[in-house]
Structure formats: C-alpha cells, structure tokens
N, C-alpha and C positions, 0 to 999 in steps of 0.2 A: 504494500500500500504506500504509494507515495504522497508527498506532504502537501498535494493538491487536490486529494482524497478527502483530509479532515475536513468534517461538521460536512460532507456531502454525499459519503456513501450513507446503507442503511446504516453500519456499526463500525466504527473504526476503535483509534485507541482510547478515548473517551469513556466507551460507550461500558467499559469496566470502571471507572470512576462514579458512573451515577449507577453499577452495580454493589459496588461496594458503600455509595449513599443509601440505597434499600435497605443492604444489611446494618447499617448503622441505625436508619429509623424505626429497623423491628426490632434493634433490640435496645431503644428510647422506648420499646412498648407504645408507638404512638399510632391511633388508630386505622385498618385498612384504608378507612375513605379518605380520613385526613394524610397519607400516604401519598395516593395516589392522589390527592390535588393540591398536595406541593408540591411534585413531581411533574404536574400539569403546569401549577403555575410558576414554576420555575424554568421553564422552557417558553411561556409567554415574555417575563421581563429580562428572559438572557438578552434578544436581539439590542434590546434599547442599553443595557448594562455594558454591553459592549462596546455600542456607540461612545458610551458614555468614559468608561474607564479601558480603553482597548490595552492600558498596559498590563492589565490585573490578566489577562487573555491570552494565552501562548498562540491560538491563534482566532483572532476575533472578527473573524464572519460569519454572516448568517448562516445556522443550521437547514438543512436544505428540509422541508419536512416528513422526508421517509425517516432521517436523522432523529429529527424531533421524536418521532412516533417509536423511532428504535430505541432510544435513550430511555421515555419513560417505559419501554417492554424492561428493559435493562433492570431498572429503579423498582420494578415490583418484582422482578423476579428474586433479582437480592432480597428485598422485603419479605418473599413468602420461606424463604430458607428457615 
C-alpha cells in the first residue's frame, strides 16, 4: 500500500488505530450505542479537524467514504472483542 493509499482505500494502516479505539471503549464499559456514535461522530468532525489543525495529522485529507464506513466497521469490531 502506498502513501497515496491513506484515508482512500477501504482499510489501510489507520484502520487498526480506530481498532484498537473499540477495544479501548469496551473496556471504558461505555455503552454499545454510545460506541458506535462516537465512532460515527468522530468521522463527521475529523474532515473539518483536519482543516483545522492539519499538523496534529500524519496525513490530513479527507477520508474517502468506503474509509469512513471501514474505520467505524474497525471501531466496533474492536468494541465487540
């Protein structure tokens, strides 16, 4: 996968980062639904986040949204571990 790849395939190297956010929020005990809509809503305010602080961002463009959609699959399946 080349570095023209990131935030545009379905899953790159990333997409173990907001896995390993899952398993972190199951085990905060923090509820399914509220799980999965921080995991929602954290893929809403990344694009503008980015805008915003692109340095905080190894690489900060917009996630394409197969990405999107693979990141929070990522986020609950860690979650469900």
């Amino acid at each position: 996968m080349s570095e023209n790849d990131i935030n545009i395939r379905a899953a790159d190297r990333y997409s173990f980062l907001h896995f390993g956010a899952g398993i972190v929020a199951s085990k905060l005990n923090i509820p399914p639904l509220t799980a999965l809509t921080l995991a929602i809503l954290f893929e809403i305010i990344e694009p503008p986040l980015k805008l915003t602080f692109p340095n905080y961002f190894p690489h900060p463009v917009a996630d394409s949204t197969i990405n999107k959609l693979t990141d929070i699959g990522f986020f609950m399946i860690g979650f469900s571990l």
